[in-house]
N, C-alpha and C positions, 0 to 999 in steps of 0.2 A: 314454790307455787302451790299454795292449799289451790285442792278441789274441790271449788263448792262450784255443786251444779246451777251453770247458771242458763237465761233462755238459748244463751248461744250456742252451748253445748248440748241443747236437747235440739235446737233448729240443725246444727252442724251431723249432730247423728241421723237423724229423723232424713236426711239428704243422703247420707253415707248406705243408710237402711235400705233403700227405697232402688238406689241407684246397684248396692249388692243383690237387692232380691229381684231385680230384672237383669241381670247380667246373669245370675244363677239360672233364670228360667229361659234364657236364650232370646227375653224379650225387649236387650234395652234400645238396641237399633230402633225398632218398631214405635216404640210408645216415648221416647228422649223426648219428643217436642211438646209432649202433653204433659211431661212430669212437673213444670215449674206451676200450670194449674193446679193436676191433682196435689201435689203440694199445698197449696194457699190454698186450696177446698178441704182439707186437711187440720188445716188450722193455721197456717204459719202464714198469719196476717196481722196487721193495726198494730205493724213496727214503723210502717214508712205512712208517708203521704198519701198514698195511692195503690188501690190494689195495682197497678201498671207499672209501678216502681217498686214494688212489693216482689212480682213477677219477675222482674228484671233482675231485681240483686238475685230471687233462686237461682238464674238462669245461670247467674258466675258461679254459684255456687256448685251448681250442678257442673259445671267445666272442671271446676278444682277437685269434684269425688270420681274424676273419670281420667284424672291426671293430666289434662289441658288447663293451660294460663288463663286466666283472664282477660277477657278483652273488654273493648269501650265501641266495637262496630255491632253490625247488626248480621253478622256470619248464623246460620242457622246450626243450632244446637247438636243437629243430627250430624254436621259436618266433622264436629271436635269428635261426637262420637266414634263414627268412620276410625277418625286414625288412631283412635282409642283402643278399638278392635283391635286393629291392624299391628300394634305395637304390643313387645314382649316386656319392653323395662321401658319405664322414664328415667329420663336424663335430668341433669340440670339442678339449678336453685328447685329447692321445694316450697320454701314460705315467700306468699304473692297477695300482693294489695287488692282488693276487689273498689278498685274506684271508687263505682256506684253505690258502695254501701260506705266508702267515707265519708263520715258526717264534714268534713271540713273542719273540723273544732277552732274557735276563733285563733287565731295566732298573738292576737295580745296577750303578750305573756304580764304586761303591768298594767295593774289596774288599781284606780282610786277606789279608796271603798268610800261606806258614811261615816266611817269613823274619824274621818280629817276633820281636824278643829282648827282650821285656819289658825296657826300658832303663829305669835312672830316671828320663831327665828326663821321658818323658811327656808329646814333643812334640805327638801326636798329639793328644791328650786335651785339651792347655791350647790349641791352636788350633782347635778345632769351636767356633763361635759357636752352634750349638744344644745342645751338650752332648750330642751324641750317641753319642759314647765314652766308653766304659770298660774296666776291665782284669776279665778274667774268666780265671781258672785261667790266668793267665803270659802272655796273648796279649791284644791290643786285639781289640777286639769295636764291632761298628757294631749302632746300633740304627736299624732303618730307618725307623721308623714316627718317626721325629726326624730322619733323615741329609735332607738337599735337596741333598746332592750338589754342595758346591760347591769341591769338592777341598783344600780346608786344609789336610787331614791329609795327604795323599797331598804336598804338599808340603813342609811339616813334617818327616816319617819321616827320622831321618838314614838308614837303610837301605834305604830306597827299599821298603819292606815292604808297603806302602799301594798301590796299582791304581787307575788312575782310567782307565776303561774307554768303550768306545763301542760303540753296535751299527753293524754293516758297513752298515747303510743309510744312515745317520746322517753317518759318518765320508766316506761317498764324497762326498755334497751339499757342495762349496764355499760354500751360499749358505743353510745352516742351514735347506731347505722340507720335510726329512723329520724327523718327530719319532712318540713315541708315542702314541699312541690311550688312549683310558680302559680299550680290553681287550686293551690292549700291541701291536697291530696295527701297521705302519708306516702313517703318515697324510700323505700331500702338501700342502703350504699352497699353494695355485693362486698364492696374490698373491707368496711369494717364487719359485713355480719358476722356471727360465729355461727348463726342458728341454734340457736339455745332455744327457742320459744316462746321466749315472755313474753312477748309483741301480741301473741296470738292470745293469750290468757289476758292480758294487759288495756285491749282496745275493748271498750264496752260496748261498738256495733259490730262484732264483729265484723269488721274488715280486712282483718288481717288472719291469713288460715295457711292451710297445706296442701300440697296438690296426692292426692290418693292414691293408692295402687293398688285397691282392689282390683278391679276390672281385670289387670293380668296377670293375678292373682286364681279370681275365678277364675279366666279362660282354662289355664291350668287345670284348675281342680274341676274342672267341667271336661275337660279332655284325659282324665286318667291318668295325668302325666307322673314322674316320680316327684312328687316335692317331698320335703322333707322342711320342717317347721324346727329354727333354731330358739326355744326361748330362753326370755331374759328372768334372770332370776326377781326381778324386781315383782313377778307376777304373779307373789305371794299376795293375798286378799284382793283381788281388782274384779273377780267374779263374784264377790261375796265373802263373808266370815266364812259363812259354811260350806262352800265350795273348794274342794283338795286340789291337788296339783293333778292328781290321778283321772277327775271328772274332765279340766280343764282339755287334757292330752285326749282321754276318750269324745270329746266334744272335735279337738283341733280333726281325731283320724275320720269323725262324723261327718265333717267337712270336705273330705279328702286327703288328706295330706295322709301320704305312704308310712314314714317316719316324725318320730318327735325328739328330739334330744334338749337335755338343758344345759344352757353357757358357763352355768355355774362350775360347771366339772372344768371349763377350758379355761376359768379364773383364778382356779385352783392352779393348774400347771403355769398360768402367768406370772403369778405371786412367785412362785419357784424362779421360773426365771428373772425376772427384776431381782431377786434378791442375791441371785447371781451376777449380777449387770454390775458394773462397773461404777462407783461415781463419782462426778467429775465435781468436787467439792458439794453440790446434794442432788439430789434427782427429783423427777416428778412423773408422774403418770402418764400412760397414753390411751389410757381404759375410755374417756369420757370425749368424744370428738370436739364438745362444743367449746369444752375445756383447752381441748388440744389448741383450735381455732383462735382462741384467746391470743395462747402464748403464739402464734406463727404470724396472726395478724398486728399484733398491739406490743407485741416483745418480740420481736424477731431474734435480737439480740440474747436471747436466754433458749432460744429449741436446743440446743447442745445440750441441757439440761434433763429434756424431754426424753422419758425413756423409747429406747430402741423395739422394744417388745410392740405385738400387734395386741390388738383391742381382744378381750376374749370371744366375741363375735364374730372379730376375723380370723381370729386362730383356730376357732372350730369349723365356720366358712374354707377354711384352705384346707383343713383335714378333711372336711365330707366330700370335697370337689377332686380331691386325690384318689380316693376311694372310688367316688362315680362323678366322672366327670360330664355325665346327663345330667345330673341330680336339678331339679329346680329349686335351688333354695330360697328359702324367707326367714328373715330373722323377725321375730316378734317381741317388742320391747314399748315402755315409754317414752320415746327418746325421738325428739323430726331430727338431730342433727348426723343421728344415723342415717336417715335414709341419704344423705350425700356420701358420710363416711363408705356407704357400701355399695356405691354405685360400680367399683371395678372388684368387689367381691362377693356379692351376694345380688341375686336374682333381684329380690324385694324388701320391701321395709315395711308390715304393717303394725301400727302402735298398737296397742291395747283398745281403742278407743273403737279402729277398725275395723280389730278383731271381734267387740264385743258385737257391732252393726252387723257382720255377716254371720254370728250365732243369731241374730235375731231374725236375719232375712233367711234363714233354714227354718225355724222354729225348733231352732235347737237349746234346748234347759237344760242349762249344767248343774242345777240342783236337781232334777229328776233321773240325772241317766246313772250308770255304773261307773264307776273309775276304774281303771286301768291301774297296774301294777306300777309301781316307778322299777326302770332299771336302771339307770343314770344312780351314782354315789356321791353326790360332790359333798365337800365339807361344808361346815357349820360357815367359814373363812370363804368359803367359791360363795355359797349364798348373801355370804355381807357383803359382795362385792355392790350389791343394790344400795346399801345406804350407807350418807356420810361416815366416815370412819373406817369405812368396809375394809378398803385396801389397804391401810395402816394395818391395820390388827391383821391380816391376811399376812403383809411383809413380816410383819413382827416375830412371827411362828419362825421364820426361816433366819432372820438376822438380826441382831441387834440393832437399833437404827432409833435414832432421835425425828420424830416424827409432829407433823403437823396437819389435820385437816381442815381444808377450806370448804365451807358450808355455803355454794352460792355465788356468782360471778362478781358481788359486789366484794366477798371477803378475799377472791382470788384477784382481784385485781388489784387491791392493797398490798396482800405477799409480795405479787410478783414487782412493786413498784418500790417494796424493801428490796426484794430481792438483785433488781437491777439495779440498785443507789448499795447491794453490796452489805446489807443490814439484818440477815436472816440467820439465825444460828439451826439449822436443822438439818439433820440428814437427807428427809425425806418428805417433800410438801404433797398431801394430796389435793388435787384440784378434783371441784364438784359443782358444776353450774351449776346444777340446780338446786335451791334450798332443799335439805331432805336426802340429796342424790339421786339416783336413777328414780328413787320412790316418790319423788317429789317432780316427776317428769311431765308435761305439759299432754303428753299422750296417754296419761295415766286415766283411772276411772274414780281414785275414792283419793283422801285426805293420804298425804304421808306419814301422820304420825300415826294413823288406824292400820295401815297397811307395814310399818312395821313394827306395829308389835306382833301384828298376823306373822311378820317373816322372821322375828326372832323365835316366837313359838314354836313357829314350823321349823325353823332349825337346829332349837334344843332339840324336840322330835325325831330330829331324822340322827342326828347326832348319836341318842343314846340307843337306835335302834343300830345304828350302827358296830356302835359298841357291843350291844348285848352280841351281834352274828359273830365279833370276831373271837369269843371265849368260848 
């Protein structure tokens, strides 16, 4: 999933911003019902029809940065707020359709173009098993109320004149969980999604997003409390080239957070363990949720496969919650399918994307301030755990093992369709929804091939500094 910033993602933060920096100042109760104006006064107009309907999608939007669903009545803004307050963690699915900002995109998926040359043979015509074409004044013609769309024709066409179309929401899902509504809506099937987040990068009005958890987040760091911020090592270049890990952690403690630790230390010990683990003819990962979700929804028949070991998120998550079982944890990563993975381990889930929105509703610059010392050690191998490849080379150190990485839900659904027809020669498959890996996460900030060459850098860096302490 390249990141190229598009209007959605400056409209998406510009909410996320607005909504962190009145929750910060104790003001978003107060001012909730004025925010979808000062918004559109703002700028964030002449996407829709109408500033009235312009207003209205903010309004969903504003539900979703406060971790309230979308709705389609007319409940007052302040109300979702209310229990917004009132709650400590969100539950539940986190990626939600906002109706009102589905464009409805036609569902003809087949279409004539001008390129039909009324040919004789009339390929088109004699392959629709419903009889749904016909030739009207020199051109094939679809009748819809017969067409089911099952592309015949469109293959048929010696001219390629026939379109057999997709809507962008549709097209992103590798796992077929978005489809049409009875009133052309996009609709998620809970039981296929994995939550990978293409959906969200993939619909070009935005309509399709994530439900937030700033709000209890700051409540938090607005009450002093102990959090403690787990990051993900993917978090190499997402503030910037010039921005160290050191500025990043002196920015997170700016914010409040007590503690800072990085996952990559707890990836380091997973590697160890997996490579202890047992396999049962080859193994695969359980680092990646959306990955994991794949194999449990779409392969059921291969989790034996799934390694035993917890994600290094949760394995650091179980270790800080033993230590202080106060503690309010937040993992901070590129990844929405974490925030379900950690619904029974970790406090919070804020992406990168979250995180950068509530450095900006502080007026906090992570190129201006000091960094902080690192005292976290993980290896060159705990940091690759961010990108394709990562955990390969990570096992590798510890076992011999015939190994394979999958770049991407479409390449992992291939393996695992050898792999259940029985056709995979490999010890060891890593699965990585997302193109790129962790680096390549829908919660990210920059491009993943910019960010890692940042994290290979960065971990030759830490690598030989490591080396120099031990001599």
């Amino acid at each position: 999933m390249p990141r190229l910033l598009t209007e959605i993602d400056k409209i998406r933060r510009q909410v996320l911003t607005e909504v962190a920096r009145l929750t910060f100042q104790g003001k978003l109760l107060r001012e909730a019902e004025e925010l979808p104006y000062k918004l559109y006064d703002q700028g964030i107009r002449n996407y829709r029809c109408c500033q009235f309907k312009e207003r209205a999608v903010l309004k969903e939007r504003i539900r979703l940065a406060v971790g309230e669903d979308p709705t389609q009545d007319r409940e007052p803004l302040v109300n979702a707020v209310i229990r917004s307050l009132k709650r400590d963690k969100i539950k539940g699915s986190m990626l939600r359709v906002i109706d009102i900002a589905c464009d409805r995109c036609p569902i003809d998926a087949i279409l004539v173009t001008d390129a039909c040359r009324n040919c004789v043979a009339h390929n088109c015509v004699n392959s629709c098993p419903k009889k749904a074409i016909h030739i009207l004044n020199g051109k094939a013609v679809i009748d819809k109320e017969k067409c089911v769309e099952c592309g015949m024709c469109a293959k048929a066409c010696s001219f390629g004149a026939i379109l057999q179309v997709q809507r962008p929401c549709e097209r992103s899902c590798q796992v077929g969980a978005i489809s049409s509504g009875e009133d052309r809506h996009a609709v998620i099937n809970e039981e296929k999604c994995v939550t990978c987040g293409a959906c969200t990068v993939g619909c070009p009005f935005g309509a399709i997003s994530y439900k937030s958890e700033i709000v209890p987040v700051i409540k938090k760091l607005n009450d002093n409390a102990h959090s403690i911020a787990l990051v993900a090592p993917a978090v190499a270049g997402q503030f910037g080239r010039s921005v160290s890990l050191g500025q990043v952690i002196a920015g997170l403690k700016d914010l409040g957070f007590k503690e800072v630790k990085e996952v990559a230390v707890a990836a380091d010990d997973i590697a160890n363990l997996e490579a202890d683990e047992e396999i049962n003819g080859w193994l695969t990962n359980s680092c990646c949720p959306a990955y994991k979700n794949l194999v449990e929804k779409h392969f059921p028949q291969l989790k034996e496969h799934v390694s035993h070991q917890l994600s290094p998120m949760a394995y650091l998550a179980s270790k800080v919650r033993k230590e202080d079982p106060n503690a309010f944890i937040v993992f901070i990563g590129p990844c929405l399918a974490k925030k379900e993975e950690a619904q029974d381990l970790v406090d919070a889930v804020l992406t990168f994307e979250e995180l950068a929105c509530m450095f900006v509703a502080k007026d906090i610059n992570l190129a201006a301030i000091e960094g902080v010392p690192l005292t976290d050690n993980p290896s060159k191998y705990g940091l690759g755990f961010a990108k394709s490849g990562g955990v390969s080379a990570a096992l590798g150190t510890h076992k011999d093992v015939k190994s394979k990485a999958l770049n991407g839900l479409a390449e992992c659904k291939t393996a695992l369709l050898l792999a259940k027809a029985g056709k995979i020669d490999v010890d060891f498959l890593e699965g990585m929804a997302c193109v790129g890996g962790c680096l390549g996460g829908p919660g990210t900030l920059v491009d993943s091939n910019l960010s890692r060459k940042i994290l290979e850098t960065e971990s030759a860096s830490r690598d030989q500094k490591q080396e120099s302490q031990s001599k």
